[in-house]
Backbone as CSV, one residue per row, in Angstrom:
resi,resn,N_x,N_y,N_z,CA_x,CA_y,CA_z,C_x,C_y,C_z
1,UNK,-7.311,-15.536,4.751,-6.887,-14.316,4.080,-6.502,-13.298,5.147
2,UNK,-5.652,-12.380,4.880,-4.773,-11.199,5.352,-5.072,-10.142,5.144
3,UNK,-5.419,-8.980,5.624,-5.478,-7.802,4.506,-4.503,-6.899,5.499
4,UNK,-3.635,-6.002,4.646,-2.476,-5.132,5.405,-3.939,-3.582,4.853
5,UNK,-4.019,-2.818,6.043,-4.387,-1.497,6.089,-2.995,-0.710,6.055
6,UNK,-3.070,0.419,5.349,-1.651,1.277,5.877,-2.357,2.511,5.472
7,UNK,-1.959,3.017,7.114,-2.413,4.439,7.027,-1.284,5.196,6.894
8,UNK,-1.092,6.545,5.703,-0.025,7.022,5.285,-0.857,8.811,6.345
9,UNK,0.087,9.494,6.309,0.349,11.037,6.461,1.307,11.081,5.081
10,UNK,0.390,11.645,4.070,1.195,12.474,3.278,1.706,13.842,3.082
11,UNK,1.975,14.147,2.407,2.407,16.075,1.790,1.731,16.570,1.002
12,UNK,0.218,17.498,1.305,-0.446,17.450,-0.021,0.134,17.770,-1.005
13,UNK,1.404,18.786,-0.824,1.628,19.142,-1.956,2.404,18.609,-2.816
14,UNK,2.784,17.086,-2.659,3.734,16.153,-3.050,2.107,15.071,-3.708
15,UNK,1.542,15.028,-3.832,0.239,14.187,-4.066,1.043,13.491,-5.515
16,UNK,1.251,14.125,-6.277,1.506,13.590,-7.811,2.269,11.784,-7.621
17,UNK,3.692,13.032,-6.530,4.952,12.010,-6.282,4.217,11.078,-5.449
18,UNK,3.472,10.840,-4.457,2.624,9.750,-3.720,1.520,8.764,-4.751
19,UNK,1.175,9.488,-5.850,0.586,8.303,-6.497,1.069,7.655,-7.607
20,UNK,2.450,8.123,-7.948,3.358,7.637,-8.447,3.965,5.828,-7.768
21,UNK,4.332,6.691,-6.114,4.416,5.311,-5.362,3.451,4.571,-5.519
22,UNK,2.661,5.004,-5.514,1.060,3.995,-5.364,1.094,3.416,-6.091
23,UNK,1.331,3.741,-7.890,1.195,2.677,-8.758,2.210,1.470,-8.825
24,UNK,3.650,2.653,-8.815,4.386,0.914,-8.094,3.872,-0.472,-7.548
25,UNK,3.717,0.096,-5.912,2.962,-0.750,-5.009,2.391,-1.564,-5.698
26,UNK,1.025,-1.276,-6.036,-0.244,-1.827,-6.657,0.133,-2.910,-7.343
27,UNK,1.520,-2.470,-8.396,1.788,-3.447,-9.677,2.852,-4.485,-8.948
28,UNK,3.236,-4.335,-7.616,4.525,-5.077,-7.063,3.421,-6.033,-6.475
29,UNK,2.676,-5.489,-5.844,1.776,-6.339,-4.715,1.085,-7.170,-5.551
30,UNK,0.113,-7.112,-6.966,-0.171,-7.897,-7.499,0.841,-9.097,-8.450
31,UNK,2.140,-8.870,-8.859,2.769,-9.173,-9.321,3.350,-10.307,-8.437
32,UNK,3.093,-10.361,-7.091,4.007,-10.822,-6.359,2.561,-11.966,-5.019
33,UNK,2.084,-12.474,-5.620,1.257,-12.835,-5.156,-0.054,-12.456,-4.014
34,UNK,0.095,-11.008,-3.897,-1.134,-10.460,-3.324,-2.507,-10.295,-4.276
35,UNK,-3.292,-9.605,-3.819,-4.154,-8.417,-4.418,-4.575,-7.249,-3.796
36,UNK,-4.433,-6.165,-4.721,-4.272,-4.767,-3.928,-5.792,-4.361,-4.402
37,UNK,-6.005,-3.969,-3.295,-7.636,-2.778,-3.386,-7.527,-2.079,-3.728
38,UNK,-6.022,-1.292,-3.963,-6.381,0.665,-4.160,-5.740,1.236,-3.033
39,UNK,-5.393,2.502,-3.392,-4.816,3.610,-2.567,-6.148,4.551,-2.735
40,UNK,-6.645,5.006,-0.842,-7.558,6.035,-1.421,-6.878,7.297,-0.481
41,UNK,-6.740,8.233,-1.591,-6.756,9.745,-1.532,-7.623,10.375,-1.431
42,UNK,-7.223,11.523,-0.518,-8.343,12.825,-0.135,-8.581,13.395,-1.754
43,UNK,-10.561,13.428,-1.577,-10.887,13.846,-3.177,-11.046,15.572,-2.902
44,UNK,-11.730,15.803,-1.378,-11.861,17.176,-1.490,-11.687,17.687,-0.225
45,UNK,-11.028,19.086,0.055,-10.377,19.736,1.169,-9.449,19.040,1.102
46,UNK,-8.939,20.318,2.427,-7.282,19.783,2.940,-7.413,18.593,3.889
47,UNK,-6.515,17.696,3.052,-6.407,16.395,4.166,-4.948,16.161,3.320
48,UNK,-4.300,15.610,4.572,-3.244,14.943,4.297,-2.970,13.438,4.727
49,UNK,-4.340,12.610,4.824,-4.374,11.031,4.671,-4.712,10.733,3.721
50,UNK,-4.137,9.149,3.701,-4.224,8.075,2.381,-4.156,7.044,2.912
51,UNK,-4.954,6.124,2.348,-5.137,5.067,2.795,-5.015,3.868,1.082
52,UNK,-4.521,2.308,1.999,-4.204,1.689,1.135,-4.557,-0.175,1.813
53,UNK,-5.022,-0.922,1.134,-5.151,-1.899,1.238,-5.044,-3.140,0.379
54,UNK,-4.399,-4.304,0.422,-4.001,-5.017,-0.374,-3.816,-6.142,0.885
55,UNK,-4.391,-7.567,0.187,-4.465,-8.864,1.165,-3.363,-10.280,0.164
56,UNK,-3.595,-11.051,1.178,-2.520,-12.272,0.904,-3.464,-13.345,1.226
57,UNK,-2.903,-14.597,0.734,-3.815,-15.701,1.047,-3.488,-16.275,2.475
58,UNK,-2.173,-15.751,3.304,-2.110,-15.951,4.656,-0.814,-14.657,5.104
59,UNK,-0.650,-14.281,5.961,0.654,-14.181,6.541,1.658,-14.933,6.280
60,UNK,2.057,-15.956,5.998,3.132,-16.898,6.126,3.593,-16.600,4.351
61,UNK,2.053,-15.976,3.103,2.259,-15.321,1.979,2.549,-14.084,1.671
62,UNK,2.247,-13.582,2.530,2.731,-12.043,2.874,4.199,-12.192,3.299
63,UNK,4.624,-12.418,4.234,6.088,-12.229,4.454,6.962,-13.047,3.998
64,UNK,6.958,-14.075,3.129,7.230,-14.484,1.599,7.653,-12.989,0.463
65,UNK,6.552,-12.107,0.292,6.338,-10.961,-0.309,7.496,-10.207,-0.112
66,UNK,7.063,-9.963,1.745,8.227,-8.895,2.227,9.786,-9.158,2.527
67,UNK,9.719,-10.481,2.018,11.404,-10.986,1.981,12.030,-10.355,0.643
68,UNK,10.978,-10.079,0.072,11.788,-8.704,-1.220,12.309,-7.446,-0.866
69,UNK,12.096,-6.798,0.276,12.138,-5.329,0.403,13.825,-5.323,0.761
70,UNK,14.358,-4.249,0.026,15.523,-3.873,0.478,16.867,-4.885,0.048
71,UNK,15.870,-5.829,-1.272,17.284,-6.807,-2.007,16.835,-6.913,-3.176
72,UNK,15.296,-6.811,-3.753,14.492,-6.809,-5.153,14.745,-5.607,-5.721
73,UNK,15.459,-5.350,-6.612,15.699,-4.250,-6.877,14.284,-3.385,-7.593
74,UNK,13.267,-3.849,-8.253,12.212,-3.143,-8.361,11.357,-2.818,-7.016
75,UNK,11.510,-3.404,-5.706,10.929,-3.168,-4.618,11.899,-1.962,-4.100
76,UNK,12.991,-1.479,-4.642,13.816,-0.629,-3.977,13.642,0.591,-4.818
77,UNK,13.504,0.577,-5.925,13.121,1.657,-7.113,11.811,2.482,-6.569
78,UNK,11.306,1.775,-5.965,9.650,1.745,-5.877,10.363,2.601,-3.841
79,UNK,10.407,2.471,-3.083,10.655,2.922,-1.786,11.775,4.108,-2.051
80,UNK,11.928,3.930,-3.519,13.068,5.213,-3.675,12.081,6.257,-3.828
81,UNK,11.478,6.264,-4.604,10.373,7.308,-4.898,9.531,8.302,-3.380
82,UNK,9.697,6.912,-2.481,8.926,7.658,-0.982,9.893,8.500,-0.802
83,UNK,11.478,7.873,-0.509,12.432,8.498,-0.054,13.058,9.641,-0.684
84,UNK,13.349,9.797,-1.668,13.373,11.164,-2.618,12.548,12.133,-2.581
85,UNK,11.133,11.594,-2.955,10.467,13.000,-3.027,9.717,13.881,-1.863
86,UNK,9.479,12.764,-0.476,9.252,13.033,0.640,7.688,13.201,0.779
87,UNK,7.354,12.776,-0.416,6.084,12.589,-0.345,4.748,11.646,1.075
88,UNK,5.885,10.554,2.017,5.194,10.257,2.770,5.529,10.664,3.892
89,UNK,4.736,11.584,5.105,5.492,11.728,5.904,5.633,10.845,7.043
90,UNK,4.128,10.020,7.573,4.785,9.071,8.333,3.635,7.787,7.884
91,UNK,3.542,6.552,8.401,2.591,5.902,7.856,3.164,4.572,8.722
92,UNK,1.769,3.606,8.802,1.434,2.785,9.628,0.771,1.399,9.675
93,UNK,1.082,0.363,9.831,-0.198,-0.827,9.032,-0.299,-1.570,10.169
94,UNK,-1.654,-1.782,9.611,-2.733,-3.319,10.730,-3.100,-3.885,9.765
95,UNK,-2.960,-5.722,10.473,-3.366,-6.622,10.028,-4.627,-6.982,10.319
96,UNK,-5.625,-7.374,9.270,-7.386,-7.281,9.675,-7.143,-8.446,8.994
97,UNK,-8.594,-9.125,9.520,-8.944,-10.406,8.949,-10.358,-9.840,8.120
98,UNK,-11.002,-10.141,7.106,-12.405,-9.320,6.622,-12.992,-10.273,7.160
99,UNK,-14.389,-9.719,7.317,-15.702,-10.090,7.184,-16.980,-9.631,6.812
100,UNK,-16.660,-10.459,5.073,-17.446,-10.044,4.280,-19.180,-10.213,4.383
101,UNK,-20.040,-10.111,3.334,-21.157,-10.335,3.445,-21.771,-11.608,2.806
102,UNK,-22.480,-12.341,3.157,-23.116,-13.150,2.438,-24.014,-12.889,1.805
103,UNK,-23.409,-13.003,0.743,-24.457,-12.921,-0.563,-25.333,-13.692,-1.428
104,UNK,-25.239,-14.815,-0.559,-26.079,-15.911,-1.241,-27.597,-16.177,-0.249
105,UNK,-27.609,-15.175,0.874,-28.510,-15.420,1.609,-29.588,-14.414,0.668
C-alpha cells in the first residue's frame, strides 16, 4: 500500500471553495480505485493549512489513477474549481508507506 500526504496552503477566506474541491477529490479518488481518508481543515484560529490523504494498493495503482488528470473530463471539472476560485495557494505531496498497529496482539 501507498498513501499520497498533500500538504495544501490555502486562502482562509476561500475555505467554502476548498472543500468544495475536497469533495470532488474524495469521490474521484474513491471512484477510481483508491481510498481517501479525508481532507483535514483548520477547526480553530487562523491557519491556512489542510491536509489530505488517500492510499492505493501500489504506485504502479496510483499512476494508473493519475493517467486521468488533464484528459478525464470529471478530473478537469474538479482542478477547475482550484483554478478559478484560487482557493489553493500552493500545495505539496509525499509518498509514505503506513505502519499500522497490531491489533491482534
Amino acid at each position: 500500500m501507498i498513501t499520497c500526504v498533500v500538504h495544501y496552503v490555502i486562502d482562509p477566506a476561500k475555505t467554502a471553495d476548498f472543500e468544495r474541491f475536497a469533495r470532488e477529490w474524495m469521490r474521484l479518488v474513491n471512484a477510481h480505485g483508491g481510498v481517501h481518508h479525508g481532507y483535514f481543515l483548520p477547526a480553530e484560529g487562523a491557519s491556512d493549512r489542510a491536509e489530505a490523504l488517500f492510499s492505493f494498493d501500489s504506485l504502479a495503482a496510483y499512476e494508473q489513477y493519475r493517467q486521468r488528470f488533464g484528459v478525464d473530463p470529471e478530473f478537469m471539472a474538479a482542478d477547475r474549481i482550484r483554478e478559478e476560485s484560487g482557493c489553493v495557494l500552493r500545495w505539496d505531496r509525499t509518498f509514505m508507506r503506513p505502519l499500522l498497529p497490531d491489533l491482534g496482539s
